[in-house]
C-alpha positions in Angstrom: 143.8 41.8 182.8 143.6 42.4 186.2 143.1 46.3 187.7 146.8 45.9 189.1 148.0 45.1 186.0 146.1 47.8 183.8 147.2 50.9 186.1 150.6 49.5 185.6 150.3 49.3 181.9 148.5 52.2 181.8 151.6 54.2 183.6 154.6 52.2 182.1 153.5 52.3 178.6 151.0 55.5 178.0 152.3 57.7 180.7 148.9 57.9 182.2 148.7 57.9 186.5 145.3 56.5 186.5 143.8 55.0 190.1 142.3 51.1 190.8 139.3 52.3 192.0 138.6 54.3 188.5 139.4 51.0 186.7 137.2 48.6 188.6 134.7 51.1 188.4 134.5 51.4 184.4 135.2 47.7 184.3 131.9 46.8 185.6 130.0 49.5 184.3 131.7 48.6 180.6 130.7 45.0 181.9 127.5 45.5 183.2 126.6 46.7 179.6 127.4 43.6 178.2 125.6 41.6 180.5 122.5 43.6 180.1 122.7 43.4 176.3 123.6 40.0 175.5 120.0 38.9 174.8 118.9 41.8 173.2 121.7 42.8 170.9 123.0 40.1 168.7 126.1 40.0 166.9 127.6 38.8 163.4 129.5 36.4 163.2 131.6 36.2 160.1 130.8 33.8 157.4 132.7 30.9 155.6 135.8 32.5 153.5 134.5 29.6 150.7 132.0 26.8 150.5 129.5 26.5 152.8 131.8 24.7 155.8 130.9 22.7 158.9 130.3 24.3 162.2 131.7 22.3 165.2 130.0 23.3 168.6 131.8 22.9 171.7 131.2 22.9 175.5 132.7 22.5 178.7 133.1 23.3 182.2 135.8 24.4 184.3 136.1 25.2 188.7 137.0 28.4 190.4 136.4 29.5 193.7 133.6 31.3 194.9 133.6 33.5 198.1 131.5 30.9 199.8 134.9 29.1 199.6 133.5 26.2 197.3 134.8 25.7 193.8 131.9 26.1 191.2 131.8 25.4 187.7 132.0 28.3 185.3 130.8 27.0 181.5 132.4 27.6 178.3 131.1 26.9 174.6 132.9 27.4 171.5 130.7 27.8 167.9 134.2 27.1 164.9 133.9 27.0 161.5 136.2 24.3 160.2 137.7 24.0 157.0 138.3 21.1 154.7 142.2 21.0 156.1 140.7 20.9 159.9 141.3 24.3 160.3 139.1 27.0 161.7 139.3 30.2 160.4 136.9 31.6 163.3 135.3 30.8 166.8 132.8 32.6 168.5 133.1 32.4 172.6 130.5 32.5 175.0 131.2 32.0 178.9 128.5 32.1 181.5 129.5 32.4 185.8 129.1 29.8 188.3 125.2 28.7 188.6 123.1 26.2 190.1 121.8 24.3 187.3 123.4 25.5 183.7 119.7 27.5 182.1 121.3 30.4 181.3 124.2 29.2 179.6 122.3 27.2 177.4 120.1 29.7 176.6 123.1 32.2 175.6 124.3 29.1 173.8 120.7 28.3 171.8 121.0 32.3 171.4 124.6 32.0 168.8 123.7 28.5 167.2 120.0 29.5 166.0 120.8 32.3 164.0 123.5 30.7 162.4 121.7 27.7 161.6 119.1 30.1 160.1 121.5 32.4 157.8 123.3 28.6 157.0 120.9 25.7 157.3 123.1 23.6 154.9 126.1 23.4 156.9 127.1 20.3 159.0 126.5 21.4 162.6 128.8 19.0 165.1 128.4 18.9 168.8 131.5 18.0 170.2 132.3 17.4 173.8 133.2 15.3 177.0 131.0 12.9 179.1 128.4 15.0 180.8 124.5 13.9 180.1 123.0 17.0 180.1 125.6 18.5 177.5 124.6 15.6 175.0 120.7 16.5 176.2 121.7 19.8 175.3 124.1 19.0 172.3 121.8 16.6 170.5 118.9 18.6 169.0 121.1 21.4 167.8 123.6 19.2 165.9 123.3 16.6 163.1 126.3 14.6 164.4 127.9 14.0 168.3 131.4 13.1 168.8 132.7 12.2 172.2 136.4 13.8 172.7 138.5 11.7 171.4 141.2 11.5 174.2 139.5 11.2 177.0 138.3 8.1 175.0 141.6 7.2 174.9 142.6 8.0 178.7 140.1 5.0 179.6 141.6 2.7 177.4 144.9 3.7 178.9 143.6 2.2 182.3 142.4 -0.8 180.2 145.4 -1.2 179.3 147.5 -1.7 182.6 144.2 -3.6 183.8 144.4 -6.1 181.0 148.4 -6.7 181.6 148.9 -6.2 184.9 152.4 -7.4 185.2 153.5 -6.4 181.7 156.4 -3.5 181.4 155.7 -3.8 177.3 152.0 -5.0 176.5 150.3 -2.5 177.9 151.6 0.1 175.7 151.2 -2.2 172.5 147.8 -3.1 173.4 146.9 0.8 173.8 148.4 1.7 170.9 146.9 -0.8 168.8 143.1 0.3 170.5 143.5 3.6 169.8 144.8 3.0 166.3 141.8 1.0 165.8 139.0 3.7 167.3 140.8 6.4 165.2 140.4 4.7 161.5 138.1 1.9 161.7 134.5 2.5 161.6 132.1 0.2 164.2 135.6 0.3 166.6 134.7 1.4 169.8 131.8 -1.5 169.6 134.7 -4.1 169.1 136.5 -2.5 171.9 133.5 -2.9 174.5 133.4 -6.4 173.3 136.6 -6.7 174.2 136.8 -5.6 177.7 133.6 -7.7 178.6 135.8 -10.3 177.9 138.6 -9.4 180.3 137.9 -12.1 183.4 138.3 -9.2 185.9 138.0 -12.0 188.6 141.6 -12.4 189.1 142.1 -8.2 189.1 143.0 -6.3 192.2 140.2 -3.6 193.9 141.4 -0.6 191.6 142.2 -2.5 188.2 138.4 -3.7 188.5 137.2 -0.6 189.3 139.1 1.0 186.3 137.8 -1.8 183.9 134.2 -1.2 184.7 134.5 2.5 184.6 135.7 2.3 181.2 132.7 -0.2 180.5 130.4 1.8 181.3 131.9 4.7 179.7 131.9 2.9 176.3 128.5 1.6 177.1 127.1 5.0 177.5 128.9 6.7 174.3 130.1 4.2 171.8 127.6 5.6 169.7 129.5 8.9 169.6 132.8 7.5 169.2 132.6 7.7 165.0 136.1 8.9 164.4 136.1 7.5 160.9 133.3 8.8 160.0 134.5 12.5 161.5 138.2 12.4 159.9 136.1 11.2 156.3 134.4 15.0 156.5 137.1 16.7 157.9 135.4 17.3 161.4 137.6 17.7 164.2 137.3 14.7 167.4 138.8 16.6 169.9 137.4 19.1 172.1 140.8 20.7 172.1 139.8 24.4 171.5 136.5 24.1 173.7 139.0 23.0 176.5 141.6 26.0 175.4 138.8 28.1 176.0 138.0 27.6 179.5 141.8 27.9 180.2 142.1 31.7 178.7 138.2 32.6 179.2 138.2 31.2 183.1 141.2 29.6 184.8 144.0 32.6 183.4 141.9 35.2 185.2 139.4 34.1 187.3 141.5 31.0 189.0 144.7 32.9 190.4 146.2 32.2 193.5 144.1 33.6 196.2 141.0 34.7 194.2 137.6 34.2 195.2 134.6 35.6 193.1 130.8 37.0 193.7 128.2 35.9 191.1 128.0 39.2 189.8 132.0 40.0 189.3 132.2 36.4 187.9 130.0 37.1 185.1 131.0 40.7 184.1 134.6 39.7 183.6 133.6 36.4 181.6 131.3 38.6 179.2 134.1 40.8 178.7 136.5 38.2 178.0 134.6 36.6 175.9 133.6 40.1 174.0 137.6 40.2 173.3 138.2 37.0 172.6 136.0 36.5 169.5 137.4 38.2 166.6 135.0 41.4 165.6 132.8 41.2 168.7 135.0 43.8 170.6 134.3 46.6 167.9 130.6 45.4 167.5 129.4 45.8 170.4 131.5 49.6 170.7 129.5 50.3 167.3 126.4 49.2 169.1 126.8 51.4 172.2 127.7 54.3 169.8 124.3 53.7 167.5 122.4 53.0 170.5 123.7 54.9 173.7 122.8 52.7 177.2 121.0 53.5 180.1 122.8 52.0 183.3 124.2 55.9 184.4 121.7 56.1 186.4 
């Protein structure tokens, strides 16, 4: 929450007057804990309840405003284990601040998958994730299988769609449907699709239905390969990057991006690593049972 908000709880609920000043204060020094430990204090994270399960890993990136008065991207990456029934009993969170170039968050990132992979080198590890190359540069060595998000898939077919029936209130909609149907349950789909649209004579098309056709060309181009939504739904893997999105909404945007706020690099990241501490079930009380085993040493 915001320091506002916690001196209000704080009084309305506990019957405790306690000043901003002493909250920001412990927030960053709580904070500043975190961010000095996170490479040199690793934590659990809680096994599969049965068989050995898939892990699905996630990540994405989402703006907010710097005091430079420039939106940056703040990064997000989700590590789930997923049940047979699509479910995921747990997901580990890890959120890294604005930076020029993304070498950090990766590293955090490499930092949670490797010791998993390590304690459970039999699982099916996933990456799962929008468009961005150096995600799937990242993605790629780390997982046995990539799947592209399965909707934003589907959001260029949807400008296919009015592209390929311009004038049509009805057959754009039944044409979508039917694509989307089709790169859902039938395996080599998305190859078919391409085909497809190379066929559309775009020559007759205005300015922005071209453009739209040969963005979604090039899309499909670039990432049929990861478009194996058969194959995914067949082992019970998950094609949409869903809770990796989620993530960035509740880790970044419903505190960072408010209406008027601008951050520093430094206050960015300490509220990130303690958002992402509470977030992830059993980290909160880890890293408390770590500070009371090992003590820290920012007081001075």
């Amino acid at each position: 929450m915001s320091g506002p908000r916690v001196v209000n709880d704080l009084s309305e609920n506990q019957g405790r007057q306690v000043p901003r000043s002493f909250v920001q204060t412990l927030a960053e020094t709580v904070g500043s804990i975190a961010l000095a430990q996170e490479e040199s204090w690793h934590d659990q994270t809680p096994p599969p309840s049965g068989p050995i399960a898939p892990v699905s890993i996630g990540v994405d990136g989402t703006c907010m405003l710097m005091c430079e008065d420039h939106s940056r991207e703040a990064m997000v990456g989700t590590l789930s284990w997923v049940e047979a029934q699509g479910e995921r009993p747990h997901t580990t969170y890890i959120g890294a601040s604005p930076e020029y170039g993304r070498e950090s968050f990766f590293k955090r990132m490499t930092g949670e998958i490797e010791p998993i992979q390590k304690l459970f080198p039999a699982a099916h590890y996933q990456g799962l994730a929008e468009g961005a190359p150096e995600t799937w540069d990242f993605l790629t060595p780390l997982t046995d299988t990539q799947v592209l998000d399965f909707y934003q898939a589907c959001q260029y077919l949807k400008g296919v769609a009015k592209s390929r029936y311009p004038r049509s209130p009805s057959q754009p909609e039944a044409w979508l449907d039917q694509q989307c149907h089709a790169l859902k349950h039938d395996t080599g789909a998305a190859h078919k699709i391409l085909a497809e649209m190379l066929e559309i004579d775009d020559s007759k098309l205005g300015k922005t239905n071209r453009e739209t056709l040969q963005a979604a060309i090039t899309y499909f181009r670039n990432h049929a390969h990861q478009m194996n939504y058969a194959e995914a739904i067949a082992q019970h893997l998950p094609m949409g990057s869903g809770v990796t999105e989620a993530g960035g909404k509740i880790m970044v945007k419903a505190r960072l991006g408010g209406a008027g706020m601008k951050w520093k690099e430094v206050g960015a990241a300490v509220v990130l690593s303690l958002r992402t501490l509470s977030y992830t079930k059993g980290r909160w009380p880890q890293f408390w049972a770590k500070i009371n085993q090992y003590g820290f040493s920012l007081a001075s």
